[in-house]
C-alpha positions in Angstrom: 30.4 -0.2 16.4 30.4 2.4 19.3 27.5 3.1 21.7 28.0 6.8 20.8 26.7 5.3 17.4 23.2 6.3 17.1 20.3 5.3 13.8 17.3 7.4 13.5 14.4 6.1 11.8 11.8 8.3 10.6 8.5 6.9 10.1 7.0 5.1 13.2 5.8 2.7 10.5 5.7 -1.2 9.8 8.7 -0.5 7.5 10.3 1.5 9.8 9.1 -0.8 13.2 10.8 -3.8 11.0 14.1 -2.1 10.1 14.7 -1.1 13.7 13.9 -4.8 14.5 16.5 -6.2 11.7 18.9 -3.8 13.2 18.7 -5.5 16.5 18.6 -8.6 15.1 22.0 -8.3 13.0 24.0 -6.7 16.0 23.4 -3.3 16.1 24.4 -2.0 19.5 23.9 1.3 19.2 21.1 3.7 20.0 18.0 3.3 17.5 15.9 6.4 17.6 12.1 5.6 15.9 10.2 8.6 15.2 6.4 8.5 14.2 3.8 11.5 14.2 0.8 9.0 15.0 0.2 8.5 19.0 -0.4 4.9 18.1 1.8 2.1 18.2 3.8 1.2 14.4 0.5 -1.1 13.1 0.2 -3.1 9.6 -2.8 -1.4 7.7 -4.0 -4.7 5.6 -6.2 -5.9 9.0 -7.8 -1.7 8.7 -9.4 -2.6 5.3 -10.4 -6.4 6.2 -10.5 -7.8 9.9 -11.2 -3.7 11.3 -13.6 -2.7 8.8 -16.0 -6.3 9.6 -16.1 -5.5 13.2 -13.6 -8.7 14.0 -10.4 -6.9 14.9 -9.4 -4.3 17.0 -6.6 -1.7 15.7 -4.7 -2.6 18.7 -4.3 -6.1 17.1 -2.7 -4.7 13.7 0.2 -4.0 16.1 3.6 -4.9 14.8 4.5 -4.8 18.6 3.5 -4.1 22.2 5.4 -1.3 23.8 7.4 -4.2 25.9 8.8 -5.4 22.9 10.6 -1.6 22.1 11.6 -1.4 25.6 13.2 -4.8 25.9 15.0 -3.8 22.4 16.1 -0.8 23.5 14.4 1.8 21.1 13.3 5.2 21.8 10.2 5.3 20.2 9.0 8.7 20.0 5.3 8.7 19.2 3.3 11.7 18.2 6.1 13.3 17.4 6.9 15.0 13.6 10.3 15.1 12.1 10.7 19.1 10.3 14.0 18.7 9.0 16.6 17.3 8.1 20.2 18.3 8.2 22.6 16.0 5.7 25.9 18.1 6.7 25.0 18.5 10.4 23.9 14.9 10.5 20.7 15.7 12.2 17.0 15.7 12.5 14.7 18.6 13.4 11.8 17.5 15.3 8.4 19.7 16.2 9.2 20.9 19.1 12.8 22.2 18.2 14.6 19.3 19.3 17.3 18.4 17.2 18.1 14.4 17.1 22.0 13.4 15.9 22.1 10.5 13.7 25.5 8.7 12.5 22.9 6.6 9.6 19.5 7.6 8.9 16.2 6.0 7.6 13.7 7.4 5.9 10.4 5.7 6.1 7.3 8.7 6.2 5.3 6.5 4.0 2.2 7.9 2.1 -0.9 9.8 2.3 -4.3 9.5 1.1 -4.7 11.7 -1.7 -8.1 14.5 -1.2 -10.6 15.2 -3.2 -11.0 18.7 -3.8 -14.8 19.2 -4.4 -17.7 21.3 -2.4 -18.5 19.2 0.9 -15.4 17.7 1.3 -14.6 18.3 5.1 -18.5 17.7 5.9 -19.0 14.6 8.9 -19.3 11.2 7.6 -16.6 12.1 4.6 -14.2 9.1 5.2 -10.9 8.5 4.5 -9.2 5.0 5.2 -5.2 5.1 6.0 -5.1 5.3 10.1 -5.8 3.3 12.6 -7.9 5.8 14.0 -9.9 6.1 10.7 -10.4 2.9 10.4 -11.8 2.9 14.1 -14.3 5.1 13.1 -15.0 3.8 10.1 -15.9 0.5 11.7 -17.6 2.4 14.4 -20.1 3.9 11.8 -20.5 1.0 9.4 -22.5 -0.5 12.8 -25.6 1.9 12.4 -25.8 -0.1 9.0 -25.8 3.3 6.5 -26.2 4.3 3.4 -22.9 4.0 1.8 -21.5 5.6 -1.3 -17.4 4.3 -2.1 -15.7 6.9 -4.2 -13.0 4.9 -6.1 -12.9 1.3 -7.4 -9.3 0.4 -6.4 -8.5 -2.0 -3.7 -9.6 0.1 -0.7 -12.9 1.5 -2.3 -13.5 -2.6 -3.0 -12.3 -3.9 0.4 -14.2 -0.7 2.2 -17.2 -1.8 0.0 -17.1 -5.5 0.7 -17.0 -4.9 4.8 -20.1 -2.4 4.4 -22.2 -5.1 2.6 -21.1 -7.6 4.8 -22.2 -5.8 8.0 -25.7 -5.2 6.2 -24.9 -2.0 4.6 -26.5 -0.6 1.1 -23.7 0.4 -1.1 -22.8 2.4 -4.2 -19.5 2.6 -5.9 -18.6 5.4 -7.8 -15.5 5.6 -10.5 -14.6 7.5 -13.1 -12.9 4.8 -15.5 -14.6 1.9 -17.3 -15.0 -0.3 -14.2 -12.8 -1.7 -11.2 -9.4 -1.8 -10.9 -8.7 -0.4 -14.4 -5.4 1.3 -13.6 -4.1 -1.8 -11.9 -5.3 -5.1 -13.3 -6.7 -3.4 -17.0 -10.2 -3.7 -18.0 -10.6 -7.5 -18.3 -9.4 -8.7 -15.0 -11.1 -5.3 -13.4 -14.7 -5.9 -14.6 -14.0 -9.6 -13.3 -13.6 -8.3 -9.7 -16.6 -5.5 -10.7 -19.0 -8.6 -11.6 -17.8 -10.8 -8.2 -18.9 -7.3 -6.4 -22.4 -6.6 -7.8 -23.1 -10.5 -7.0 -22.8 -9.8 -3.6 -25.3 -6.4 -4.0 -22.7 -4.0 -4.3 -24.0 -1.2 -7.5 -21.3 0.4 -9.2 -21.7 4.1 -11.1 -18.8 3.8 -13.9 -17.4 6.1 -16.0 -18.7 8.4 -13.1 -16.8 11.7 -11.4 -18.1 13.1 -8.3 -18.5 16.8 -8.4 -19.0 17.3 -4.4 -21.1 16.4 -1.6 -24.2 17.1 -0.4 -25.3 18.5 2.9 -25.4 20.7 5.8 -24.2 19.6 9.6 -23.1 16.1 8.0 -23.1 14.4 4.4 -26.1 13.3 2.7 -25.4 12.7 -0.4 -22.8 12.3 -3.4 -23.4 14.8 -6.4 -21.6 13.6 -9.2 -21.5 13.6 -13.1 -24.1 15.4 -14.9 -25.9 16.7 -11.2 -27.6 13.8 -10.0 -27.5 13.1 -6.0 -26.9 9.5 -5.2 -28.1 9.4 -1.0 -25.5 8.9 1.4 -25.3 8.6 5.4 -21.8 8.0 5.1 -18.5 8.3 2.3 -15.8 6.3 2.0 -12.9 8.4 -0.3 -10.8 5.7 -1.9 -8.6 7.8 -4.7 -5.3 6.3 -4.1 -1.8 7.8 -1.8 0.9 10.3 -2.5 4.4 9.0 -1.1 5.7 11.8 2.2 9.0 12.7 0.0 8.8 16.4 0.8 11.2 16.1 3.8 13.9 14.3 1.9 13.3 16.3 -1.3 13.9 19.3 1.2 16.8 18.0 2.6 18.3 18.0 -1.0 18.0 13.8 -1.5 16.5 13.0 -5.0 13.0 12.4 -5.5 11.6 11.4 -8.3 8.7 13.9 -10.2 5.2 12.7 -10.2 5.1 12.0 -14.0 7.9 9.5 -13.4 6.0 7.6 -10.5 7.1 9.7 -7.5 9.1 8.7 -4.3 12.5 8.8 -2.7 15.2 7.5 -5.5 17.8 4.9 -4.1 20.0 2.3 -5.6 19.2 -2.0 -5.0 20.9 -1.2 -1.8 18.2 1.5 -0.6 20.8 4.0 -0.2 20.0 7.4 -1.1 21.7 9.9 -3.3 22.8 11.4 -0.3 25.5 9.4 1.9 24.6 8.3 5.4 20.4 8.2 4.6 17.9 5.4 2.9 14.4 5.3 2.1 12.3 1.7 2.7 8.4 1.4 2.8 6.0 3.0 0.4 7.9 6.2 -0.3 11.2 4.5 -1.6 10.9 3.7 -5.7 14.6 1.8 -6.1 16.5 0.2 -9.0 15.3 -3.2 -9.2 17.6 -5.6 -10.0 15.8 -8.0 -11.8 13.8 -5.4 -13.6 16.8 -3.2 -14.8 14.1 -0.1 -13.7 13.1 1.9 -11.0 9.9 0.7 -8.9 7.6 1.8 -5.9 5.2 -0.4 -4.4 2.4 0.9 -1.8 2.0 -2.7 0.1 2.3 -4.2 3.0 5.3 -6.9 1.8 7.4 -4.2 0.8 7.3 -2.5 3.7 8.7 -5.5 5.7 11.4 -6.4 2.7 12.3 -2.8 2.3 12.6 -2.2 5.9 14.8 -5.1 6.4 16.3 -5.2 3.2 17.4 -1.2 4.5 18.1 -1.9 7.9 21.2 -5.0 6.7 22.3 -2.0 4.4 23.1 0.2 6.7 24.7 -2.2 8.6 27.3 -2.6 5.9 25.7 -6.0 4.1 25.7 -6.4 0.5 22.3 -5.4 -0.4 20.6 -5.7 -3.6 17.0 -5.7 -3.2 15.3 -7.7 -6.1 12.1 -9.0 -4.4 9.0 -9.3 -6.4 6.1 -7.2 -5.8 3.3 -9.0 -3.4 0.1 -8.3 -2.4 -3.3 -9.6 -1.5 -6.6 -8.6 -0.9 -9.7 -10.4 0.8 -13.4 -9.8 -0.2 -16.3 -11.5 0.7 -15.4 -15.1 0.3 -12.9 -14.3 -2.3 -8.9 -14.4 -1.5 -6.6 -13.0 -4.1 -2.3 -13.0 -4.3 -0.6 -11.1 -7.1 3.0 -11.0 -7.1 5.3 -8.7 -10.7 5.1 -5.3 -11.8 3.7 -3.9 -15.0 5.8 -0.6 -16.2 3.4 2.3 -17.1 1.3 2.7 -20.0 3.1 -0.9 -21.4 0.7 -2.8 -23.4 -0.1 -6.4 -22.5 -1.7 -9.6 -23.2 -4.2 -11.3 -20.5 -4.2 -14.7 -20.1 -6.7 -16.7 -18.0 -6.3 -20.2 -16.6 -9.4 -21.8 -15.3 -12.9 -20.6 -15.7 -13.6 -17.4 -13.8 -16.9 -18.1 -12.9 -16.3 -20.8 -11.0 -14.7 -18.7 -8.2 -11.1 -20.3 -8.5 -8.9 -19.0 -11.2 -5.5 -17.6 -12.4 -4.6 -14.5 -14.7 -1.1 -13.5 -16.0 0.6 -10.4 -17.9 2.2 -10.8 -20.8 4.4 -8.3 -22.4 4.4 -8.4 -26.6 7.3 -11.2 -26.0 5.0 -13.2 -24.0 7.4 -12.6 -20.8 5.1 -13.4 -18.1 5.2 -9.7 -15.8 2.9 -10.0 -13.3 0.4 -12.6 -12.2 -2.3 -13.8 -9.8 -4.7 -16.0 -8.6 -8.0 -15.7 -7.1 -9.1 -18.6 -3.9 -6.4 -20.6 -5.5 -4.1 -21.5 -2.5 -0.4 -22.8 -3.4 -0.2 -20.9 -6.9 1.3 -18.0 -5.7 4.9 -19.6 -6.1 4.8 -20.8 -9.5 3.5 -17.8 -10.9 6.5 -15.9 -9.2 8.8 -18.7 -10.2 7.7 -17.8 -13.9 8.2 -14.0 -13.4 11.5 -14.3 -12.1 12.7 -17.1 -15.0 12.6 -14.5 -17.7 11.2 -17.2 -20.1 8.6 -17.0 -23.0 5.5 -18.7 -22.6 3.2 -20.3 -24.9 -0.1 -18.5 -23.8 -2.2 -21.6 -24.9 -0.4 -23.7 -22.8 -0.4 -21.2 -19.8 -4.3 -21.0 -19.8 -4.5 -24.9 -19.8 -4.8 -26.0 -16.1 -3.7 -29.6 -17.6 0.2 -28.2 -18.1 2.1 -27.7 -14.9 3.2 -23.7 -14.8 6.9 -24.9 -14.6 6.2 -26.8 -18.0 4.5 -23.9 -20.1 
């Protein structure tokens, strides 16, 4: 490979940080160019949610890396710095300022956005969003005066965002507009499991609950939502989920898939795009899974690492086909939680527990109408994590009453 060689990666993300270390790693001698529109180092954003949130972390120690660490490596991390364009037959990037960047293999790795809500009040102070470093700074920063919190959203980040506020001696309200938490995700059994483990620990949820704006003059003081009532508020945390950063690729002519089919950057198991010479990894790539025979996105923190490795040996010419299992965790209060599979959209599914929920410790598992097992988890239940992907990945049926017995080994089910 020739030093005139050069990669560009954009997105100075932990996908993006990872695949330029992979490259390194795997011989690349060339010139890596990483390109991030943040000012702050590429970070992992699980410690914003947890570690930042409590007060016990700094941002600066989400850090993939110091700044040594690109320097001794060789990349030219450009921080603070947007990419405009890009140019598939001219082989480059556009950047902000005009610049144009050659690339001989290019990455794409611009991640996601929080997605807005579009009501009166929206841009008043003490409206929070929770996706940067530097909103999770001041996030942490406010969560000190001990406020008056109101969480709009019951996924992972409204529960997370609401955990830390109770835990540094907040008073906090939840509001969501579907049956309880985590309906979209887990479905309505699981969900109200994590709602009840929440509302132990003083947290009030407002279900079946929209917000119609917010309240106030120089700063927020409260949530108006369903039906006109004002629930009080010093300070909002807006939890309503991400939309992938596809635009730039879409632009460039690479296919994108349209929101009703799940959104993101379309590549093959190899992360390749449909255009030659440029791949996707992170939270804006949805690829062809191998083991699922189906395209999937995943907005987590493990994917970012697999994808951006899993890209980076791809464009170095390795055989590639990307089949790793969805992952992620979550940490509230005293409660740890891994869940590794994928359930397609709108499929129907049977929930199986093992172990009694209520005694803080327990498992729960997907089934599709074959009894497949697609997706499971466990709550503070350490070491289970790698039988329940072992089951996902073997494809088997399972006899359900012999999955919820805690007696019969998972491998024996």
């Amino acid at each position: 490979m020739a030093d005139a060689e050069q990669i560009v990666i954009v997105g100075a993300s932990l996908a993006g940080a990872t695949a330029a270390g992979t490259l390194r790693e795997n011989g690349w001698t060339g010139a890596i160019v990483l390109i991030g529109s943040e000012q702050s180092l590429p970070y992992e954003r699980p410690p914003l949610s947890k570690g930042v949130l409590l007060g016990k972390d700094t941002t600066e120690s989400a850090q993939v890396h110091d700044q040594q660490w690109y320097d001794d490596n060789s990349i030219d991390l450009r921080l603070g710095t947007t990419a405009t364009a890009i140019d598939p037959t001219g082989h480059t990037v556009t950047l902000d300022d005009g610049t144009r960047v050659p690339y001989t293999k290019l990455l794409i790795a611009t991640g996601s956005r929080v997605r807005e809500l579009d009501v009166p009040g929206a841009k008043l102070p003490g409206v929070h969003y929770l996706r940067t470093a530097e909103e999770a700074q001041a996030l942490t920063d406010a969560y000190a005066a001990k406020p008056r919190v109101v969480v709009v959203g019951a996924g992972w980040i409204g529960l997370e965002a609401a955990s830390a506020a109770r835990e540094r001696g907040c008073e906090v309200t939840v509001v969501e507009p579907q049956a309880t938490a985590l309906a979209s995700v887990l479905g309505e059994k699981v969900g109200e499991l994590f709602a009840d483990f929440q509302r132990q620990h003083g947290v009030q949820f407002r279900f079946g609950t929209g917000v119609e704006g917010f309240e106030g003059t120089d700063k927020v003081t409260g949530v108006r939502v369903s039906g006109g009532e004002v629930l009080p508020a010093d300070l909002v945390v807006v939890g309503v989920g991400v939309r992938p950063n596809t635009e730039l690729a879409e632009e460039a002519g690479v296919e994108v898939a349209t929101p009703s089919n799940g959104s993101g950057i379309v590549t093959g198991p190899d992360l390749q795009t449909s255009v030659a010479g440029i791949w996707a990894a992170g939270d804006v790539v949805r690829w062809d899974h191998p083991l699922f025979n189906r395209l999937v996105r995943v907005e987590h923190w493990q994917n970012a690492k697999d994808t951006g490795a899993a890209a980076a040996k791809s464009m170095l010419g390795q055989d590639v086909a990307h089949d790793a299992l969805p992952f992620f965790f979550t940490d509230q209060f005293d409660l740890g939680m891994e869940y590794a599979g994928d359930i397609p959209h709108g499929a129907s599914t049977e929930v199986v527990l093992r172990g009694d929920p209520k005694s803080g410790a327990y498992l729960a598992f997907w089934l599709d109408a074959d009894q497949h097992v697609l997706a499971g988890m466990h709550v503070n239940t350490w070491g289970a994590i790698n039988g329940i992907q072992d089951l996902i990945r073997s494809g088997k049926q399972v006899d359900p009453a012999r999955l919820a017995d805690p007696a019969v080994e998972l491998s024996e089910v």
